[in-house]
C-alpha positions in Angstrom: 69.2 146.2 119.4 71.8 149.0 118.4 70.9 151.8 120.3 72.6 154.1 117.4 70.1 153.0 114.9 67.4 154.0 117.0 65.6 157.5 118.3 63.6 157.7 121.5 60.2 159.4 121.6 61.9 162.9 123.0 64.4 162.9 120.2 62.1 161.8 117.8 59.5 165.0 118.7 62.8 167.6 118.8 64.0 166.1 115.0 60.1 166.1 113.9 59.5 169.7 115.6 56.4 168.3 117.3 55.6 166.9 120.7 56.4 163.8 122.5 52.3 163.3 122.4 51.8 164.0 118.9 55.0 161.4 117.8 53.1 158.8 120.1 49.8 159.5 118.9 51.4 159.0 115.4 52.8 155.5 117.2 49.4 154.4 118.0 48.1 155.6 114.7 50.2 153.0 113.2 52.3 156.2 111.0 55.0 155.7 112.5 56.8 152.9 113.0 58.2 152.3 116.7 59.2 148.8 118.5 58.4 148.4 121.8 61.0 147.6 124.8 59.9 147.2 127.5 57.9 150.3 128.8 59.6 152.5 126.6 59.5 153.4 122.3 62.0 152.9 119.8 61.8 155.0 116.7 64.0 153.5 113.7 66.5 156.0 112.3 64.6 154.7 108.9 61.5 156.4 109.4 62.9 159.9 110.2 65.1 159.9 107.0 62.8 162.7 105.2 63.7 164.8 108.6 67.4 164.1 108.3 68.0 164.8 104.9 68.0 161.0 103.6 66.1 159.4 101.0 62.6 158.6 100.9 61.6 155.1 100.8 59.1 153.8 98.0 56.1 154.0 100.4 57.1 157.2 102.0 57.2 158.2 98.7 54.0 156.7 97.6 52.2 158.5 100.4 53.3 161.9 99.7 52.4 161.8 95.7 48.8 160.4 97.5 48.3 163.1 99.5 49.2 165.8 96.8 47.1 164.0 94.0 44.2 164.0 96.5 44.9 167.5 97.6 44.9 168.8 94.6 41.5 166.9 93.4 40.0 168.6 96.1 41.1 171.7 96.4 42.4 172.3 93.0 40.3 175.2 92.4 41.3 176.9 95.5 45.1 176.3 95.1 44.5 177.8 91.3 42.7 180.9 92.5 45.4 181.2 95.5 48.4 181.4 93.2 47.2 183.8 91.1 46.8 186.2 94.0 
């Protein structure tokens, strides 16, 4: 493994601005991608591209026009009436 194109859980938290609990919840939640060795996580420098100015992937990409398509079926209205004020 090449420890340059990896981040560990703390550095992962201090590039995502959240905690070390909430990166490993997002772990266990399967959203974001992490190898195991041994008792520790390994965070791919991939999955943190958004957060260091890179690219998106496809999915990444996919996920975000998701979440705004559903976002904005559901709270369409609101958004609307929110912009005009």
């Amino acid at each position: 493994m090449d420890k340059d194109n990896y981040f560990s859980v703390s550095e992962t938290a201090n590039i995502m601005g959240i905690s070390r609990t909430a990166v490993l919840k997002k772990i266990y939640a399967r959203k974001l991608k992490a190898e195991r060795i041994g008792h520790f996580w390994a965070i791919p420098k991939s999955e943190l591209g958004f957060y260091l100015g890179e690219n998106l992937s496809d999915e990444q990409q996919k996920t975000i026009v998701k979440g705004v398509q559903k976002t904005v079926k559901e709270y369409g209205e609101v958004l609307e009436k929110l912009g005009k004020e």
